[in-house]
N, C-alpha and C positions, 0 to 999 in steps of 0.2 A: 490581549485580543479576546474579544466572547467567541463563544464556543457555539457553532450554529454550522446548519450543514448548508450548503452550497448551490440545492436545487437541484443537480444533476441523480441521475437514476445512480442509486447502491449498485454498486463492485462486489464481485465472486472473486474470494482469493482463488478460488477453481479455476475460473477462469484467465486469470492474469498471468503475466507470465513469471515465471517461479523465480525469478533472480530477481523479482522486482517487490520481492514477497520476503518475511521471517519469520517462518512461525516455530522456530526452534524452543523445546523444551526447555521449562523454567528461567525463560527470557521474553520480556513484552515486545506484542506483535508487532511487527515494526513494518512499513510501506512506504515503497518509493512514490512521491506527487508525482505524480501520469501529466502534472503541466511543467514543471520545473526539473524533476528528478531530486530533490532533496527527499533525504528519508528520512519521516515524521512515526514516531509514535500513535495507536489509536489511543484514544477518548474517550469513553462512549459510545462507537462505534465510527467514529469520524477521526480522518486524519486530523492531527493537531495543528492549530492554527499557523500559518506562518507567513514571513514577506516575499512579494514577488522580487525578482531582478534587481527593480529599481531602488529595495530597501524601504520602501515606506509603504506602496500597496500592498492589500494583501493578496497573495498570489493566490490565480481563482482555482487552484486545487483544495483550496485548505479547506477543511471541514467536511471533505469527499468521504461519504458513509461508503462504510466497504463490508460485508459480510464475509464471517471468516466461517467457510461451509468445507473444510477439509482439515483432517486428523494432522499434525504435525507427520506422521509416517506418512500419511496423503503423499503431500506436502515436499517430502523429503524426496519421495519415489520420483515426483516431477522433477524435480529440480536436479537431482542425480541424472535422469533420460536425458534431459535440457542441456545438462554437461557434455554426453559423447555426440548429441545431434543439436547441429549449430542452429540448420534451421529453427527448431523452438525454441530458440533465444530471445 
């Protein structure tokens, strides 16, 4: 599949919520599609390309540019809070 972003406004991994996020030390960034929920790899800045549902469209998350604007510690401090309070899950 080419590698092209999707039209939709760039994602803050800040903003996202932190179980849907990887930014763990010496391992690539890794993000859940916000359409599908499979976890794709960045590219470039864009999730990597992939199929929707049905197997042959491409699912319209792919290529979703995401800004990764937080420290792995960031990162980790969310996602740990995320852990004992359900609500920001």
């Amino acid at each position: 599949m080419n590698m092209r972003h999707n039209r939709r406004p760039p994602l803050r991994t800040s903003r996202m919520v932190p179980s849907r996020v990887s930014l763990r030390r010496g391992e690539p960034v890794q993000v859940a599609c916000a359409v599908c929920g499979r976890w794709r790899l960045l590219e470039r800045g864009m999730l990597r390309p992939h199929r929707a549902d049905d197997g042959r469209t491409r699912c319209p998350g792919s290529g979703q540019r995401i800004t990764v604007d937080e420290q792995p510690e960031q990162w980790l401090a969310r996602l740990r809070l995320a852990e004992r309070n359900p609500s920001m899950r």
